[in-house]
N, C-alpha and C positions, 0 to 999 in steps of 0.2 A: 287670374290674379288673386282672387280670394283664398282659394287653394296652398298658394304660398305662403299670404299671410298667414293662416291657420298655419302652416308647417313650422313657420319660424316661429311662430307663439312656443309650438311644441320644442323646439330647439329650443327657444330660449329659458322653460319651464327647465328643461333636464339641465341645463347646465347651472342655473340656477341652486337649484339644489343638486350640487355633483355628485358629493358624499351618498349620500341618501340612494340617488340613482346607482352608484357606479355598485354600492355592496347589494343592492338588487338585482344588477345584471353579472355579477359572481356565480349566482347562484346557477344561472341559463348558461354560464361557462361551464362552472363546473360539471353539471347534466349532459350538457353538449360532449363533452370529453369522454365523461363516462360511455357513453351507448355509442358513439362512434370508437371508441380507441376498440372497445371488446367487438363490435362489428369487423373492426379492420382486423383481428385475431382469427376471429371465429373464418374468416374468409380466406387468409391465410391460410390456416391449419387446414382449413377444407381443401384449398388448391395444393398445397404441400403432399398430402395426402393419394388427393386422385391420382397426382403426377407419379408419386411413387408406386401407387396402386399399378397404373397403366404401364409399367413398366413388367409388369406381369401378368399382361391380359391375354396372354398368348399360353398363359399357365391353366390346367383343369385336376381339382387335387379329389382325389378318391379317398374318401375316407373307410373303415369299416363300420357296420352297423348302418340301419337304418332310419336311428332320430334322429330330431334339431341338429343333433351335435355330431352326430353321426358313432358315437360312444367313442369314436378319435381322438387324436392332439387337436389341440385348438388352434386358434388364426399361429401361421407362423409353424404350427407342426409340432411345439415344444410340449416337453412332457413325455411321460414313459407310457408303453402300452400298456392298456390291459389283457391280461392274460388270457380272456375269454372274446376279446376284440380285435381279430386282426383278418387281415384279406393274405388267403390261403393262397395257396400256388395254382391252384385250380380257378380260384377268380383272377387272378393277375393274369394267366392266360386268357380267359374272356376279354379281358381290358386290353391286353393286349391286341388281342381279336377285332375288336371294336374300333378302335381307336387306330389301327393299321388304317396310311402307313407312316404315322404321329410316332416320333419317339416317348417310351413309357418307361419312367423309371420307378425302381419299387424301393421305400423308406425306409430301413429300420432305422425304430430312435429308443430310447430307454433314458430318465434321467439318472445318474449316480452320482456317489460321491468322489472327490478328485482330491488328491495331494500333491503338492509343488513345495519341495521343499519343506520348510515349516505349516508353510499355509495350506488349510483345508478348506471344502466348501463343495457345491454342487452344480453339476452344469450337466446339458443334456448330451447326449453322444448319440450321432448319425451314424449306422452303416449303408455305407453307399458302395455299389460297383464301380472298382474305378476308372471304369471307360465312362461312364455315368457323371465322375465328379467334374471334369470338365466342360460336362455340356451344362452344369446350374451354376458352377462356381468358379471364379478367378482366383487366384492367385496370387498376393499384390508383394511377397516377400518368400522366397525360398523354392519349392518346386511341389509339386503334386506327391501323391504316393508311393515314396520307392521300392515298397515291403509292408509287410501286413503287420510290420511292428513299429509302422509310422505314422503320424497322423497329422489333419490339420487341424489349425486352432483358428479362429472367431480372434478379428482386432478386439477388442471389449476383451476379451477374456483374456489376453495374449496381455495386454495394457495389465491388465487387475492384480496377475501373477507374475508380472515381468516375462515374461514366455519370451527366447527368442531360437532362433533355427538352431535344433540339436539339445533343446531342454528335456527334460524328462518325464511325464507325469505320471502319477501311481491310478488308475481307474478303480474303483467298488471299496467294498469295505470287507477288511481282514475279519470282522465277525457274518459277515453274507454267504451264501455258499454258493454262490459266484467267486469269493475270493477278491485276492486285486493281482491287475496284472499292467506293467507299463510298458508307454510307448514314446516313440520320441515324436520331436515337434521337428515335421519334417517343410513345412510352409503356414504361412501366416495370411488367412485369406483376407480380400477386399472387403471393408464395408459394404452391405448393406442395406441395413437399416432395415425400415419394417417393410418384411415382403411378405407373399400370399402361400410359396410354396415352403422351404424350412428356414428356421431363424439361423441361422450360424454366426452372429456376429458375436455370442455368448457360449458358443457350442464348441463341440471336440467331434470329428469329420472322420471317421476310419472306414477302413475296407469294410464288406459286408462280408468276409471269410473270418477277419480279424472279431467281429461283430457276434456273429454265430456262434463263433470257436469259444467264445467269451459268456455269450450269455444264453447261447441254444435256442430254440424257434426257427430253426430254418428254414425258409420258405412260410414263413406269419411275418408278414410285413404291418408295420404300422399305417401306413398309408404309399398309396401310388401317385405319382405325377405323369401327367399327359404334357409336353412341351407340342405345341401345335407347328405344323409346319407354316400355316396359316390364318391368323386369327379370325378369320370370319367364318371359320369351319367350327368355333366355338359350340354355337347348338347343335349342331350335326353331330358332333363326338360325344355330346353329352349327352344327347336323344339316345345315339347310338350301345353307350354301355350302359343306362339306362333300362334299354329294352333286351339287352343281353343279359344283366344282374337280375331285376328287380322286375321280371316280367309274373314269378311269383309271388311273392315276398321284398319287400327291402330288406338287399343285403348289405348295400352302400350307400352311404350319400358322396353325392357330386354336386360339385361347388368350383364356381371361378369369381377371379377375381371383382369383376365387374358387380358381383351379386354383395358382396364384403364390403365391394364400394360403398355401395349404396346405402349398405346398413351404419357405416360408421361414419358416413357424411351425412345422414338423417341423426342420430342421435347428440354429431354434433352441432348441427341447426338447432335441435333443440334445448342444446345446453347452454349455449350462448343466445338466443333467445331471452330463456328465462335470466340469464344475466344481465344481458339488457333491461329485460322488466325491472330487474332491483335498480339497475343502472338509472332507469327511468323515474324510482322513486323522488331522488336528488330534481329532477324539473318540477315534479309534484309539488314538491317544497319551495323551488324556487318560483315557479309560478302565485303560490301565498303569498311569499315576499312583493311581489308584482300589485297582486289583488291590493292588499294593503299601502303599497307607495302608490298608488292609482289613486287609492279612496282617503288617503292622507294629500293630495293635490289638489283633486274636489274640492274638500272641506276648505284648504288653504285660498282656494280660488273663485269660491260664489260669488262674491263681491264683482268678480270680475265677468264672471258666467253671467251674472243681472245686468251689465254694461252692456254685454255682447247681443244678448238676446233683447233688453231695450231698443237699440238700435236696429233691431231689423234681422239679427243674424238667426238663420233657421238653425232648429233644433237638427238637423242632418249635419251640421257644421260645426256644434259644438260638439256633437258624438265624433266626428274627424279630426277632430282637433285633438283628443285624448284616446284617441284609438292610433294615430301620430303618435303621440307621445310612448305608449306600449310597443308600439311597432319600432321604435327607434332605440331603445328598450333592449329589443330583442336580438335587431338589429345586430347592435353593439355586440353583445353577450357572444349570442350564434357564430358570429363570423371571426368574434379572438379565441370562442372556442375549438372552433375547426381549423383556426390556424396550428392551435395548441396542439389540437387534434393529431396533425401531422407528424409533430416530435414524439407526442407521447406514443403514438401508437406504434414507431418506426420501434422505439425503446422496449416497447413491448412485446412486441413482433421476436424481436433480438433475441431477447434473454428468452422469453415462452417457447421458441418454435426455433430458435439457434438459425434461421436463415430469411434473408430479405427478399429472396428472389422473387416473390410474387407483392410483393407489397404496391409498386408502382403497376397496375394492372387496374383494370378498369371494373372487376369484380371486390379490389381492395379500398379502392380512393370512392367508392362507388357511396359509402357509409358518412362521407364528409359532406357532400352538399344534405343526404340525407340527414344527417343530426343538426346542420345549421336551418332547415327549414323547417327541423319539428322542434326545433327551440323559438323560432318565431313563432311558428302556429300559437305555441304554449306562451306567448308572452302577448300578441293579440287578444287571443281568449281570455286571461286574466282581467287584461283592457274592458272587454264589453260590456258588463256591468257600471264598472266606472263611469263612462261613457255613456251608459245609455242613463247612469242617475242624475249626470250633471246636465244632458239634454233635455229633464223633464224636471229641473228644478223651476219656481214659478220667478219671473222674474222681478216682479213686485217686493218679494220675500225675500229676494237672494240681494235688491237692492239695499235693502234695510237690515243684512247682516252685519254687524259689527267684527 
């Protein structure tokens, strides 16, 4: 019984002073919003990611060279080789070796400059075999390779330059001594999006005769692809060229998906983290707010703290009473936060990461109870000082305040 008394004190204190309360518990709103809405992103982005990630985990990409980077194209493949950087004919048959009986296809890529019509600009160019281009790439408009004077083009880049079946584009630059030589736009591949083996969604796709014929190196591949027959042979292929390549030396690195995962679902943990921390500054602040309408209810209320404590009420009771009072407080804040939470973050979701599909998931809504209980915690703890000042004021003293 006592218990409720005290509660409704606390009730009737906060509504008392509404005003006062309600722009204090703004503050536990606003804080709640912030660290939950960039939780529910970061968690997103991470499942976005893996999903698309796992869609090529059955991929194992050969690079040449043996650092970090493998002195390769980077994630996606893009960029042109270097000259002193490629896996020879002589190692593609080891990989090929190894890797049996895994289909292995071999990359040339090269960035240059393109012309369409008026417009100029640069985009990367793949040569692929084109028994080869079928087994990494669909076709979502027009048809595959019909001649080594045709080519496919990347939606993105098809979009950029108006590209459609039968366009024409000029490849290199007329002061290069490469020349330029054109090809027609003979299909308009599928998105997509970010993969592990080549980017094409920006790219220009030709024969690897058309490739050579064009820019020479034949037989120095920019990198290799292993397409698995089956994914759980993943270490096994990759032990395996491995101890074929680099039983002297590293002459490649090898890399899948799963390892790319990880690195760019770690960095973005920690990127959004540290956003949350700033995110988290906003309760910082709004917990001061807290401290202070605590310790401005105090002061308003000794007279009534000497009544209470007069009578018999223990000092555990008036700390209840005002630690009630924060708690309801936070209450409030946390839970219109996290309702907010839901619109805003869906909002954010949208426009940052263009898809919702993981947002109702139990890794995404997961950020909601958690920002409305660390906005209580933070509006509690503001409380206990209050609380513990108005439980050790003397009651003699508190009677005699005017």
């Amino acid at each position: 019984m006592t218990g409720n008394v005290i509660f409704d004190l606390s009730v009737r204190n906060v509504r008392r002073h509404f005003l006062r309360s309600f722009l204090a518990a703004i503050g536990i709103v606003i804080g709640v919003i912030a660290i939950t809405s960039l939780g529910i992103m970061g968690a997103n982005l991470t499942l976005s990611i893996t999903a698309t990630l796992s869609e090529n985990s059955d991929i194992i990409k050969v690079s040449p060279g043996g650092g970090p980077d493998g002195g390769g194209p980077g994630f996606g493949g893009g960029g042109g080789s270097d000259e002193e950087e490629y896996i020879d004919e002589s190692q593609f048959k080891d990989i090929k070796q190894a890797a049996s009986p895994n289909t292995v296809i071999p990359v040339y890529s090269e960035s240059d400059t393109i012309t369409v019509g008026d417009l100029e600009g640069r985009a990367t160019v793949y040569g692929l075999d084109p028994d080869d281009i079928a087994t990494l790439l669909t076709v979502a408009n027009g048809t595959f390779l019909k001649s080594t004077s045709t080519a496919l083009v990347g939606p993105t880049l098809a979009e950029r330059y108006e590209l459609k079946i039968g366009s024409r584009i000029t490849i290199g630059d007329e002061d290069s001594d490469e020349g330029t030589s054109t090809v027609r736009v003979a299909g308009i591949l599928e998105e997509r999006g970010m993969t592990y083996d080549i980017s094409t969604d920006n790219a220009i796709v030709v024969s690897d005769r058309w490739f050579t014929g064009f820019y020479g190196g034949e037989g120095e591949y920019s990198e290799v692809i292993v397409k698995l027959d089956d994914i759980n042979d993943v270490d096994a292929v990759e032990e395996a060229i491995d101890d074929q390549l680099n039983r002297k030396e590293d002459e490649v690195t090898i890399s899948d998906a799963s390892r790319m995962m990880d690195s760019i679902t770690s960095s973005i943990s920690t990127i959004i983290s540290m956003m949350m921390g700033i995110g988290a500054i906003s309760l910082l602040v709004a917990s001061v707010s807290i401290f202070n309408v605590m310790m401005m209810s105090v002061t308003e209320r000794i007279k009534e703290i000497g009544i209470l404590r007069s009578i018999g009420t223990r000092r555990s009771v008036v700390r209840r009473m005002f630690l009630y009072e924060a708690f309801i407080l936070g209450m409030l804040g946390a839970v219109v936060g996290g309702i907010l939470s839901m619109i805003i973050g869906y909002l954010v979701v949208l426009v940052m990461i263009g898809t919702t599909d993981y947002f109702f998931t139990f890794d995404s809504l997961i950020y909601i109870p958690y920002g409305i209980a660390v906005g209580i915690v933070v509006c509690v703890l503001s409380g206990v000082y209050p609380a513990w000042s108005a439980a050790n004021l003397d009651p003699i003293e508190a009677l005699a305040t005017e």
